[in-house]
Jmol script that loads the backbone (N, CA, C; Angstrom):
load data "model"
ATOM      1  N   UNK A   1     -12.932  -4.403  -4.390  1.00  0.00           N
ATOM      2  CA  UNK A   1     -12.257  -5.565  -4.947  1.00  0.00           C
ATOM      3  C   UNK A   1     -10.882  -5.678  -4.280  1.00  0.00           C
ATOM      4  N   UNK A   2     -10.277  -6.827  -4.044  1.00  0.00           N
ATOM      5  CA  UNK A   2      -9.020  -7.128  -3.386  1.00  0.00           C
ATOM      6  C   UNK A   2      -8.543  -7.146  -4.408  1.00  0.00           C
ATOM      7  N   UNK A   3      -7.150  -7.294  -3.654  1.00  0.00           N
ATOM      8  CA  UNK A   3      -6.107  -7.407  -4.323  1.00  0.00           C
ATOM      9  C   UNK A   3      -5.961  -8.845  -5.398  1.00  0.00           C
ATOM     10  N   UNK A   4      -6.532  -9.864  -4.863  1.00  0.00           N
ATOM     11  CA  UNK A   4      -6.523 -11.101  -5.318  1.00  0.00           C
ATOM     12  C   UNK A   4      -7.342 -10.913  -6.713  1.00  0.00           C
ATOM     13  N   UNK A   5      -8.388 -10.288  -6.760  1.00  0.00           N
ATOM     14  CA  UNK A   5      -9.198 -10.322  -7.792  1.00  0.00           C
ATOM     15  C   UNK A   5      -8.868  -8.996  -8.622  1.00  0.00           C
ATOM     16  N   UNK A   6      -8.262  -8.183  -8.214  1.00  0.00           N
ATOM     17  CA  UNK A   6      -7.455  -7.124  -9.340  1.00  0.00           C
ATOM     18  C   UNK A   6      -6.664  -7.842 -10.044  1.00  0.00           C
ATOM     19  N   UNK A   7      -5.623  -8.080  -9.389  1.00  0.00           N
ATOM     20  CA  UNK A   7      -4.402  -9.031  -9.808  1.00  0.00           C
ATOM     21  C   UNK A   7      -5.009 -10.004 -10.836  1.00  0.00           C
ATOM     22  N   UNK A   8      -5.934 -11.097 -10.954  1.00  0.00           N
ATOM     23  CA  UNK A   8      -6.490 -11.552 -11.930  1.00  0.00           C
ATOM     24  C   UNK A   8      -7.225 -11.168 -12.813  1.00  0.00           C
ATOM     25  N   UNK A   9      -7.874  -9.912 -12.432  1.00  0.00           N
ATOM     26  CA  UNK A   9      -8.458  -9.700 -13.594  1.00  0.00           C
ATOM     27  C   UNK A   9      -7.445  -8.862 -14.173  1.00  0.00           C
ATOM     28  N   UNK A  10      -6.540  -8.205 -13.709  1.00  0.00           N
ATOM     29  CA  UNK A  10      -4.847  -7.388 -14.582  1.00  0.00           C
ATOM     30  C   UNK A  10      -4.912  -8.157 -15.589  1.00  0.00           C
ATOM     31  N   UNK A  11      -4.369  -9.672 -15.116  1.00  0.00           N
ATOM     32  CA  UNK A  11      -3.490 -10.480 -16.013  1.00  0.00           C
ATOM     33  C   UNK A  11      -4.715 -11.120 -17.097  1.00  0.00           C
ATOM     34  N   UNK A  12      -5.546 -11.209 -16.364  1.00  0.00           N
ATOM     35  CA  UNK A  12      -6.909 -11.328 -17.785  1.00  0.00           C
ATOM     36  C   UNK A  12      -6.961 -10.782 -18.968  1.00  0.00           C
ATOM     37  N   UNK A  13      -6.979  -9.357 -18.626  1.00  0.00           N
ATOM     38  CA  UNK A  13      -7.161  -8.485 -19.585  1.00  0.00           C
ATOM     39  C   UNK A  13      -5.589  -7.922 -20.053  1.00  0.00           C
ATOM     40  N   UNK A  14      -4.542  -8.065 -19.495  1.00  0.00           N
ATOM     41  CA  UNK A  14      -3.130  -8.409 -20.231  1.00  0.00           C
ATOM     42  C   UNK A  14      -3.201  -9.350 -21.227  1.00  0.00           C
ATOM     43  N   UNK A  15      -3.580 -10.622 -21.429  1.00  0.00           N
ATOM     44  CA  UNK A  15      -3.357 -11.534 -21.540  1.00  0.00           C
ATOM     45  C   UNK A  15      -4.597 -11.537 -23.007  1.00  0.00           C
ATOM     46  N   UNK A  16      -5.420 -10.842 -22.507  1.00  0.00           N
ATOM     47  CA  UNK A  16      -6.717 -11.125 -23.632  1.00  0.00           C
ATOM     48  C   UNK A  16      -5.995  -9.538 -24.887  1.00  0.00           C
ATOM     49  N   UNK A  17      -5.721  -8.712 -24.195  1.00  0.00           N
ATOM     50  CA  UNK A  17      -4.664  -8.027 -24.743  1.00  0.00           C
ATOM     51  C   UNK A  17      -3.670  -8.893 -26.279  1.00  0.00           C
ATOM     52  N   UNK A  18      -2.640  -9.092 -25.524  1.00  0.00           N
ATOM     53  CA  UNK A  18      -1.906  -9.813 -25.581  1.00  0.00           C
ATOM     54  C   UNK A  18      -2.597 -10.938 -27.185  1.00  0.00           C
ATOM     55  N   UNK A  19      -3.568 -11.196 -26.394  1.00  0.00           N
ATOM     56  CA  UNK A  19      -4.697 -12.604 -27.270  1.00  0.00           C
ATOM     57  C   UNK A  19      -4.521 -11.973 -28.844  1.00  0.00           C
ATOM     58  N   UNK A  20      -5.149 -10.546 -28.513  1.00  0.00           N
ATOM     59  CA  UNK A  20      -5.571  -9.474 -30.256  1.00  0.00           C
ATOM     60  C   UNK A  20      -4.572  -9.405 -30.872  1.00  0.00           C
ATOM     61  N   UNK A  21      -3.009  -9.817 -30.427  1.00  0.00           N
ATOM     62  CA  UNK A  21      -2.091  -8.896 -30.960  1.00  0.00           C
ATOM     63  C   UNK A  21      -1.910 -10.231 -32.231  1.00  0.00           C
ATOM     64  N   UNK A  22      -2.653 -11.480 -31.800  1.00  0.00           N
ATOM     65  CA  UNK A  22      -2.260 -12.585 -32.916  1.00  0.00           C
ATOM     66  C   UNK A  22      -0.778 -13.169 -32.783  1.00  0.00           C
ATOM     67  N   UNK A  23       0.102 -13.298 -31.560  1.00  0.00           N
ATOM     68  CA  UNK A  23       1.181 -13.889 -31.088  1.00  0.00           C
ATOM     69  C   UNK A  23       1.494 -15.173 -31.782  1.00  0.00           C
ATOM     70  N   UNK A  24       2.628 -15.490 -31.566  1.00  0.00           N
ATOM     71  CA  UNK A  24       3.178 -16.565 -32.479  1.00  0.00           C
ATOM     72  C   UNK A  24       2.728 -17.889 -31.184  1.00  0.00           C
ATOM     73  N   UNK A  25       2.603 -17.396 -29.760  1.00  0.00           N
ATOM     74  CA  UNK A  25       1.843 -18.125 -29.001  1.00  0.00           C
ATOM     75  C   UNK A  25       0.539 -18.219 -28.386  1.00  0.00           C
ATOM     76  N   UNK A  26      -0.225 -17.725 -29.603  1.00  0.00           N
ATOM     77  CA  UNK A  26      -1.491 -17.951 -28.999  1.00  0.00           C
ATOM     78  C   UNK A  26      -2.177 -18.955 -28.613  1.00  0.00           C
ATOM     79  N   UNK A  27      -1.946 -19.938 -28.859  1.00  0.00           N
ATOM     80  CA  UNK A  27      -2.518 -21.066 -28.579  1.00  0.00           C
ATOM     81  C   UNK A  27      -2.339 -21.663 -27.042  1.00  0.00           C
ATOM     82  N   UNK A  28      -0.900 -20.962 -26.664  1.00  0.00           N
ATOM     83  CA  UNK A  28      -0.637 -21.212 -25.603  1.00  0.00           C
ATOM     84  C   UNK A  28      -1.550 -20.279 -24.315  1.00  0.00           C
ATOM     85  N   UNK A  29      -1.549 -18.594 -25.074  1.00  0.00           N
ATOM     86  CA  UNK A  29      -2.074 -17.269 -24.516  1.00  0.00           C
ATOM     87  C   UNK A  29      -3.952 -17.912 -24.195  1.00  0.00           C
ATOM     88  N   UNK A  30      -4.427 -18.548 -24.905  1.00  0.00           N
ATOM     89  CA  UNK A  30      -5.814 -18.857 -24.886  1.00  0.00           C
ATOM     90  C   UNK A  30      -5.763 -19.890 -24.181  1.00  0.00           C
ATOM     91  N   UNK A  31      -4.872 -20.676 -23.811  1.00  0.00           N
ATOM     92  CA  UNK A  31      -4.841 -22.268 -22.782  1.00  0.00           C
ATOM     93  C   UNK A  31      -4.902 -21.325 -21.332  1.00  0.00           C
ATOM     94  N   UNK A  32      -4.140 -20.369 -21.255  1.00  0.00           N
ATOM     95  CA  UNK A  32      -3.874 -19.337 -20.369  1.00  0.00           C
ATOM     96  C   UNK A  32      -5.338 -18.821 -19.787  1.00  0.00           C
ATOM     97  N   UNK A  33      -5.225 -18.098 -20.518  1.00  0.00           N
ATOM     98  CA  UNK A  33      -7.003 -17.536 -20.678  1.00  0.00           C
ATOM     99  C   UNK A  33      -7.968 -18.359 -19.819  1.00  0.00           C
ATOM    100  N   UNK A  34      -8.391 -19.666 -20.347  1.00  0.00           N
ATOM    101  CA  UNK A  34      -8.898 -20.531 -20.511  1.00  0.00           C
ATOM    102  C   UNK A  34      -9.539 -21.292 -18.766  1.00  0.00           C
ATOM    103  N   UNK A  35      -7.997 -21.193 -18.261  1.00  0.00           N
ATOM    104  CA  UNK A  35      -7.933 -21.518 -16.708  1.00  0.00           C
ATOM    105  C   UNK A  35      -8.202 -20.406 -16.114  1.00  0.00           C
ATOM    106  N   UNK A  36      -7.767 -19.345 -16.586  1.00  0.00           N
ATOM    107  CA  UNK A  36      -7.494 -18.149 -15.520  1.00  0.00           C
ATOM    108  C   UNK A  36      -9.021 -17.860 -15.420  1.00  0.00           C
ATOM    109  N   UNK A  37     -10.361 -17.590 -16.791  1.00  0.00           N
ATOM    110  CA  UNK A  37     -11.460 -17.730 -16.468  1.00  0.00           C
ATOM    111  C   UNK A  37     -11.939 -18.310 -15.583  1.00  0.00           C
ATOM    112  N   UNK A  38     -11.785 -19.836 -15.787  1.00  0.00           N
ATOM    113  CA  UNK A  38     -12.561 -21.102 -14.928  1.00  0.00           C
ATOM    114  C   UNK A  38     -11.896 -20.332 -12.965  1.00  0.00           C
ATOM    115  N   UNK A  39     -10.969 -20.206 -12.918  1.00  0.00           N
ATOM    116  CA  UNK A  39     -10.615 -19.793 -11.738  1.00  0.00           C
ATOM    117  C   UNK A  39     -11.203 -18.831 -11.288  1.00  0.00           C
ATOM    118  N   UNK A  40     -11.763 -17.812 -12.269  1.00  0.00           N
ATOM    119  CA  UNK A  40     -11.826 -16.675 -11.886  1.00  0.00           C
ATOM    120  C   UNK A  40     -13.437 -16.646 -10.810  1.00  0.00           C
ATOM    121  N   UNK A  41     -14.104 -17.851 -11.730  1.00  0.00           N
ATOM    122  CA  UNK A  41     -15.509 -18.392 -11.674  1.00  0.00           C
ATOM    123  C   UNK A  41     -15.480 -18.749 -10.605  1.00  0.00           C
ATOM    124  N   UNK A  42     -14.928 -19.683 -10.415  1.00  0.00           N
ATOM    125  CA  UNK A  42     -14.696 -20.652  -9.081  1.00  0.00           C
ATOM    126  C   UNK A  42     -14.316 -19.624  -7.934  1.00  0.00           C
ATOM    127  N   UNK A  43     -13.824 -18.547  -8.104  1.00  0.00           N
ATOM    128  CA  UNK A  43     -13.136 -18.032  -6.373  1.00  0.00           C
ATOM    129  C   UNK A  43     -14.661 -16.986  -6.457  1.00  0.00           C
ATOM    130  N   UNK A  44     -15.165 -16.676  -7.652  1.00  0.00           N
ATOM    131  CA  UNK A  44     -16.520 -16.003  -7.526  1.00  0.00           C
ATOM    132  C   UNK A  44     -17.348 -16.803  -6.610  1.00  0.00           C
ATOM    133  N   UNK A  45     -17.844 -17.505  -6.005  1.00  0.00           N
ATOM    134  CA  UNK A  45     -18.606 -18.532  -5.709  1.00  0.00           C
ATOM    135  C   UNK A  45     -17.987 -18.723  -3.993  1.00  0.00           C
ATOM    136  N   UNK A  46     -16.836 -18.602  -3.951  1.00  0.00           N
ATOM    137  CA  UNK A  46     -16.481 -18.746  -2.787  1.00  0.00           C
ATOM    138  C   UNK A  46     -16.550 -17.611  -1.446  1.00  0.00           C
ATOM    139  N   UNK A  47     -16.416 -17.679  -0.194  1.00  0.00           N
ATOM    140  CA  UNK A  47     -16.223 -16.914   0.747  1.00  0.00           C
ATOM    141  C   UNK A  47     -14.602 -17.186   0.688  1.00  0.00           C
ATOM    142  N   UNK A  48     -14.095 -16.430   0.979  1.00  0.00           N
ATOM    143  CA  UNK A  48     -12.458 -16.440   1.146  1.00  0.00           C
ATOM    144  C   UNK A  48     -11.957 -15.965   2.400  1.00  0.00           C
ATOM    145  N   UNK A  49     -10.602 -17.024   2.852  1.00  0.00           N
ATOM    146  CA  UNK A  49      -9.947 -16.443   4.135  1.00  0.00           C
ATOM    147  C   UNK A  49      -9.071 -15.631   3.305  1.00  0.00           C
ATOM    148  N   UNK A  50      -8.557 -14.150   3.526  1.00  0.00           N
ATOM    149  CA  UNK A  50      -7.861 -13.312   3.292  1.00  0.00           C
ATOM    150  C   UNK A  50      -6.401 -13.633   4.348  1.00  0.00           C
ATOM    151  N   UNK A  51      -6.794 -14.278   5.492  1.00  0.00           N
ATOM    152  CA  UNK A  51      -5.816 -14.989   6.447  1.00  0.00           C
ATOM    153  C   UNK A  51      -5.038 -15.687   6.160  1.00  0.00           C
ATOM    154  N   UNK A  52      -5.434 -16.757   5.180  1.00  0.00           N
ATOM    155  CA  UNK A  52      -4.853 -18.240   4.956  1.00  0.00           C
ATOM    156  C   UNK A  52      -3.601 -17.717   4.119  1.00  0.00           C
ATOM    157  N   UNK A  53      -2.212 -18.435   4.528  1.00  0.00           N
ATOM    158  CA  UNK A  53      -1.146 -18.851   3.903  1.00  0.00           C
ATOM    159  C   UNK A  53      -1.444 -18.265   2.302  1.00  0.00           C
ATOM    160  N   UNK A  54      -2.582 -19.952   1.741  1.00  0.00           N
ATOM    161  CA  UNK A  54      -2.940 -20.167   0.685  1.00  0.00           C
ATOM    162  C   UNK A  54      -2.943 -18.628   0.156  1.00  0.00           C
ATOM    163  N   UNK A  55      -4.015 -17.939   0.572  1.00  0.00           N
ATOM    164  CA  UNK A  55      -4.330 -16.428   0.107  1.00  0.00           C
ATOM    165  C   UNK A  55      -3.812 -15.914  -0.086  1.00  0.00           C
ATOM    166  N   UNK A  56      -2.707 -15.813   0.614  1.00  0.00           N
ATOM    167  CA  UNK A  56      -1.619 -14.490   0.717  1.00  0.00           C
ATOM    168  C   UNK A  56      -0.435 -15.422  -0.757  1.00  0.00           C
ATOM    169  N   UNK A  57      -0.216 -16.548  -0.428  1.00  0.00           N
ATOM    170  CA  UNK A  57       0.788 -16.918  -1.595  1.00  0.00           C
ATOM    171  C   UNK A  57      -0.027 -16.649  -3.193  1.00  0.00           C
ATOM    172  N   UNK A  58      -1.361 -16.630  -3.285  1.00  0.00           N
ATOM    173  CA  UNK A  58      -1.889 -16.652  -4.551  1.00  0.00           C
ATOM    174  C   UNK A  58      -1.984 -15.003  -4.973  1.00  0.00           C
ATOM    175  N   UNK A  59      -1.932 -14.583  -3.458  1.00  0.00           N
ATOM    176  CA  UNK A  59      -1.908 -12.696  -4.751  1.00  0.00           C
ATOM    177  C   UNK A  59      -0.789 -12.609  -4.649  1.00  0.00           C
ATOM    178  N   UNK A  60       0.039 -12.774  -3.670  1.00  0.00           N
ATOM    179  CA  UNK A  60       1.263 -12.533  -4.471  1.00  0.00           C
ATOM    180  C   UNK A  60       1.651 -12.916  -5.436  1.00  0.00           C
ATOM    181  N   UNK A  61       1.483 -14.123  -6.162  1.00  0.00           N
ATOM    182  CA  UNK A  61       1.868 -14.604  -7.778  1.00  0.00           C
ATOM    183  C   UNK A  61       0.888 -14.143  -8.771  1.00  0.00           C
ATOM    184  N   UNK A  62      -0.005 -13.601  -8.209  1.00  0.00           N
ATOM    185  CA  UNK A  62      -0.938 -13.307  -9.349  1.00  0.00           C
ATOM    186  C   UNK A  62      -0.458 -11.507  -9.372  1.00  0.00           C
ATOM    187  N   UNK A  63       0.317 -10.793  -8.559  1.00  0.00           N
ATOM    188  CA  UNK A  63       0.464  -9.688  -8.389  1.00  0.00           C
ATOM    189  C   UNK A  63       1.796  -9.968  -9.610  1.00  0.00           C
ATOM    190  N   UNK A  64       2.337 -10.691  -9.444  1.00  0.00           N
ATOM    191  CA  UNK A  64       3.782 -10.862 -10.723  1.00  0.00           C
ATOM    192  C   UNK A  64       3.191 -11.729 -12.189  1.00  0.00           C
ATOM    193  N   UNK A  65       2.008 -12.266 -11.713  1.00  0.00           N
ATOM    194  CA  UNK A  65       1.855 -12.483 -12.771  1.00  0.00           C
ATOM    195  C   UNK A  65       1.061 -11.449 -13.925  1.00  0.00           C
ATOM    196  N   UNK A  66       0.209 -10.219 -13.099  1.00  0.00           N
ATOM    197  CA  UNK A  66      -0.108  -9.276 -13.558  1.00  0.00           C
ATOM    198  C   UNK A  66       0.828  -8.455 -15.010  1.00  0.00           C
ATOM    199  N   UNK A  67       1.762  -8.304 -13.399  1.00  0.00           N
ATOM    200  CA  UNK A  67       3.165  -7.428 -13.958  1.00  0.00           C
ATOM    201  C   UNK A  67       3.659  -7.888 -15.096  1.00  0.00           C
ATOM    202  N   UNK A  68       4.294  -9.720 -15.476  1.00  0.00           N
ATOM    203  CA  UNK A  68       4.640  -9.787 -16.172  1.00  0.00           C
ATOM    204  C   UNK A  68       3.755  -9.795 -17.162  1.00  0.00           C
ATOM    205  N   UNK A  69       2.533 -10.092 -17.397  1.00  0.00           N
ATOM    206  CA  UNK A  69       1.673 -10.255 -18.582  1.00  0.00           C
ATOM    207  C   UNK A  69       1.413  -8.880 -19.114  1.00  0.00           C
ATOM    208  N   UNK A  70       1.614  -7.981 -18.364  1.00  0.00           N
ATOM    209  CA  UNK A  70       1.517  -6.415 -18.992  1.00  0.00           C
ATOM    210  C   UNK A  70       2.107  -6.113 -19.816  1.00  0.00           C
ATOM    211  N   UNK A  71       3.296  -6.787 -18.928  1.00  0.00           N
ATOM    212  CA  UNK A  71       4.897  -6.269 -20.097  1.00  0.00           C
ATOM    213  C   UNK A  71       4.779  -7.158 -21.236  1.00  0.00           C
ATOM    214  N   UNK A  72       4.392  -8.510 -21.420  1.00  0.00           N
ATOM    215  CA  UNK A  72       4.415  -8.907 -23.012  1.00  0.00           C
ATOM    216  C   UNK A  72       3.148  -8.860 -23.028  1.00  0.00           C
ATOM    217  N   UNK A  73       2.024  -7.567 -22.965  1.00  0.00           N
ATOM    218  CA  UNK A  73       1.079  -7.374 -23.413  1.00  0.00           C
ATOM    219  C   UNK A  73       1.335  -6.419 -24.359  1.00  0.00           C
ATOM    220  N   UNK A  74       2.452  -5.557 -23.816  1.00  0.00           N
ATOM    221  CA  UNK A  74       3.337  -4.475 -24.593  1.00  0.00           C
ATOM    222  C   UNK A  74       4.269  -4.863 -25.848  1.00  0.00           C
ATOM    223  N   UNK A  75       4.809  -5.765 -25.172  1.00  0.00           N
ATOM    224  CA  UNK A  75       6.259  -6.425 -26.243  1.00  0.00           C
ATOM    225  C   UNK A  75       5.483  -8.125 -26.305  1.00  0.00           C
ATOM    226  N   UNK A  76       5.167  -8.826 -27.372  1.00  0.00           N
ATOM    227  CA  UNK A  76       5.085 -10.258 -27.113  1.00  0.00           C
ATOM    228  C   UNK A  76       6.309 -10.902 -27.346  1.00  0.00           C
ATOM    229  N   UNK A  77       7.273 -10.145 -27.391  1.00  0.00           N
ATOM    230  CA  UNK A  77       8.378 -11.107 -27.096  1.00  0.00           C
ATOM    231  C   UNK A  77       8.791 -11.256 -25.806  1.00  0.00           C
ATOM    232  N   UNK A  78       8.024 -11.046 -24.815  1.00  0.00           N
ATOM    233  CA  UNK A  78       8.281 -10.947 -23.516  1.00  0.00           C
ATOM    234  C   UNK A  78       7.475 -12.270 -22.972  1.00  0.00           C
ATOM    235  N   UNK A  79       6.788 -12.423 -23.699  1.00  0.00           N
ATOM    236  CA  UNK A  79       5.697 -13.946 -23.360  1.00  0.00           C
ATOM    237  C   UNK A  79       6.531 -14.964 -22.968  1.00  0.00           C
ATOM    238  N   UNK A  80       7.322 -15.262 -23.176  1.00  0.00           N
ATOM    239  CA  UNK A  80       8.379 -16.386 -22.874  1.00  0.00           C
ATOM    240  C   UNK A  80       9.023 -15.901 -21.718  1.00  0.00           C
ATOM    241  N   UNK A  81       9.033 -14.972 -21.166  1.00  0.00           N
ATOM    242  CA  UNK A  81       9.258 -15.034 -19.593  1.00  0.00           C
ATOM    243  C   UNK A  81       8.536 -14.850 -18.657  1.00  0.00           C
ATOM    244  N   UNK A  82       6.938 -14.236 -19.544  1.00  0.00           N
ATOM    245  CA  UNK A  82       5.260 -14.310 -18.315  1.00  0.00           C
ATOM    246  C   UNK A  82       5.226 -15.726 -18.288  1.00  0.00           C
ATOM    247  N   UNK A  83       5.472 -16.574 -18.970  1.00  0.00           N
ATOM    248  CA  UNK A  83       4.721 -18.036 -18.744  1.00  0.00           C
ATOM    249  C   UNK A  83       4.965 -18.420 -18.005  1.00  0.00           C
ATOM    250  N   UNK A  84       5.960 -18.926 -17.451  1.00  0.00           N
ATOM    251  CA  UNK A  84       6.324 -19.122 -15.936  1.00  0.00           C
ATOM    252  C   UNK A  84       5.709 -18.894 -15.086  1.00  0.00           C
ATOM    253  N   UNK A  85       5.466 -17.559 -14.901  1.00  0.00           N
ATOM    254  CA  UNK A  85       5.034 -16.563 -13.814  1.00  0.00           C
ATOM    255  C   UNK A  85       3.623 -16.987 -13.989  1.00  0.00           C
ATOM    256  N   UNK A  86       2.596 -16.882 -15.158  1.00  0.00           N
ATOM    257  CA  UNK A  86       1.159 -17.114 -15.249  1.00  0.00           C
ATOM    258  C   UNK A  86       1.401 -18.324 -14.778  1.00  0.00           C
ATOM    259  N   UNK A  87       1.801 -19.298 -15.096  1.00  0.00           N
ATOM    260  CA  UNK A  87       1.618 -20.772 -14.567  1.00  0.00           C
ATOM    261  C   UNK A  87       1.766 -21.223 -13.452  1.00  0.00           C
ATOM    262  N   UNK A  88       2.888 -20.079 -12.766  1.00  0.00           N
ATOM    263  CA  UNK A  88       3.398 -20.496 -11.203  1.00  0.00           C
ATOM    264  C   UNK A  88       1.716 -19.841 -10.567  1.00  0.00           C
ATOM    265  N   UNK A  89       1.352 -18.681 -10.884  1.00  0.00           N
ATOM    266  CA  UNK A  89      -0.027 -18.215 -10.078  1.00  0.00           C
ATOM    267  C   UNK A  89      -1.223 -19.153 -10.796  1.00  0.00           C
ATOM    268  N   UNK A  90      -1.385 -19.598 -11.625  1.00  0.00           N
ATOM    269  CA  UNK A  90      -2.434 -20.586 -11.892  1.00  0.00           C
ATOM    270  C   UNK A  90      -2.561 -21.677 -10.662  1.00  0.00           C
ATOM    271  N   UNK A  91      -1.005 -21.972 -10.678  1.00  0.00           N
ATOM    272  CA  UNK A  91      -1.018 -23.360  -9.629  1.00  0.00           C
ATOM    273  C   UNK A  91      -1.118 -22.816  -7.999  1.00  0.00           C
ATOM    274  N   UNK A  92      -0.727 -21.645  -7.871  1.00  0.00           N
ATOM    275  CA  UNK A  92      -0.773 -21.152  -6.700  1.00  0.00           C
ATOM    276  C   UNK A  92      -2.267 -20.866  -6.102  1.00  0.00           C
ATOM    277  N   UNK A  93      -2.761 -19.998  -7.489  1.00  0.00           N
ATOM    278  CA  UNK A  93      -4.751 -20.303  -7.238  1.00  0.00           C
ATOM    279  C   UNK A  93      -5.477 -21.587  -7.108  1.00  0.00           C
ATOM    280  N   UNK A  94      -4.897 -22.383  -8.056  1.00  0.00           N
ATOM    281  CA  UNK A  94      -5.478 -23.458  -7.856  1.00  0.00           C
ATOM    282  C   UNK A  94      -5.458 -24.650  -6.318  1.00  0.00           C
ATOM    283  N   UNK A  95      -4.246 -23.936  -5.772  1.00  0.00           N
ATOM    284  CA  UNK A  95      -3.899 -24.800  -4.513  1.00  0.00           C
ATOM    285  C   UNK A  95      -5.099 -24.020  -3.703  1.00  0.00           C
ATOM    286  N   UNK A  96      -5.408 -22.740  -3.745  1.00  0.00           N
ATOM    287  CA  UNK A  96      -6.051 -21.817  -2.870  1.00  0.00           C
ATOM    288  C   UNK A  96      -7.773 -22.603  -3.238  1.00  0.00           C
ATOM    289  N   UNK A  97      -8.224 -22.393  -4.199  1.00  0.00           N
ATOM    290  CA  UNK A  97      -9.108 -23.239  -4.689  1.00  0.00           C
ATOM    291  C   UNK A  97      -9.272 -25.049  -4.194  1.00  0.00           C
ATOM    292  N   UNK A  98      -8.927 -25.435  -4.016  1.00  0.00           N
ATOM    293  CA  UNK A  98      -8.716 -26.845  -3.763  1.00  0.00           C
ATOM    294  C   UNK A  98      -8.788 -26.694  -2.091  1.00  0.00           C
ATOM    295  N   UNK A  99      -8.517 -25.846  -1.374  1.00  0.00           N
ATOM    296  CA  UNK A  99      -8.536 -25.687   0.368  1.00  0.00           C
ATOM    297  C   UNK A  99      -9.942 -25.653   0.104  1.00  0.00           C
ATOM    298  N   UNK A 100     -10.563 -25.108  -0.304  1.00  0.00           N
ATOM    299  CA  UNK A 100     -12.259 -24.717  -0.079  1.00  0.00           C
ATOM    300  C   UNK A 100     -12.619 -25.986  -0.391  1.00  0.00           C
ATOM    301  N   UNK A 101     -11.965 -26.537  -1.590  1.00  0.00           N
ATOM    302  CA  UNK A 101     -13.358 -27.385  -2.509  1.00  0.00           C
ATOM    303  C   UNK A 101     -13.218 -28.475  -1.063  1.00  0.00           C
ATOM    304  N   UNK A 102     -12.474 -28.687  -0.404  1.00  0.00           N
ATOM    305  CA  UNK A 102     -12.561 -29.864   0.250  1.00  0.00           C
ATOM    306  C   UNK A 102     -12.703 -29.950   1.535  1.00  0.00           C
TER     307      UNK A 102
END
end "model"
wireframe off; spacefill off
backbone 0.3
color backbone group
């Protein structure tokens, strides 16, 4: 497994973590969830350039987004500074995703 698909499944299971603890943002933690699955699906399905720009910018945000979802997997008062970070690598996968689909 690469790095790309560690890194997401980290923040998966941070995050689904995170989900049990019953957060005052779960609703937000399961919108989270929600994409990061569907993504997870979608790069399943694909051949991937490990070359491309795209590639290299999406593990790297998914490598911080790991990190941070760990830490308010630990503390959920830390959730308010993973969100960012999950959202910046959502959009960063999703740009990586969108090179293939087209």
């Amino acid at each position: 497994m690469d790095n790309l698909h560690q890194s997401l499944h980290r923040t998966i299971r941070a995050l689904e973590t995170l989900s049990e603890k019953n957060p005052p943002q779960a609703e937000q933690v399961d919108e989270l969830l929600d994409q990061l699955f569907q993504q997870k699906i979608d790069l399943a399905n694909l051949n991937t350039n490990t070359s491309l720009p795209a590639y290299q910018q999406a593990t790297q945000a998914l490598g911080q987004a790991a990190a941070r979802a760990e830490k308010a997997a630990k503390d959920p008062h830390q959730f308010k500074d993973a969100l960012p970070v999950v959202n910046e690598a959502i959009g960063k996968l999703g740009k990586l995703l969108n090179h293939f689909a087209n």
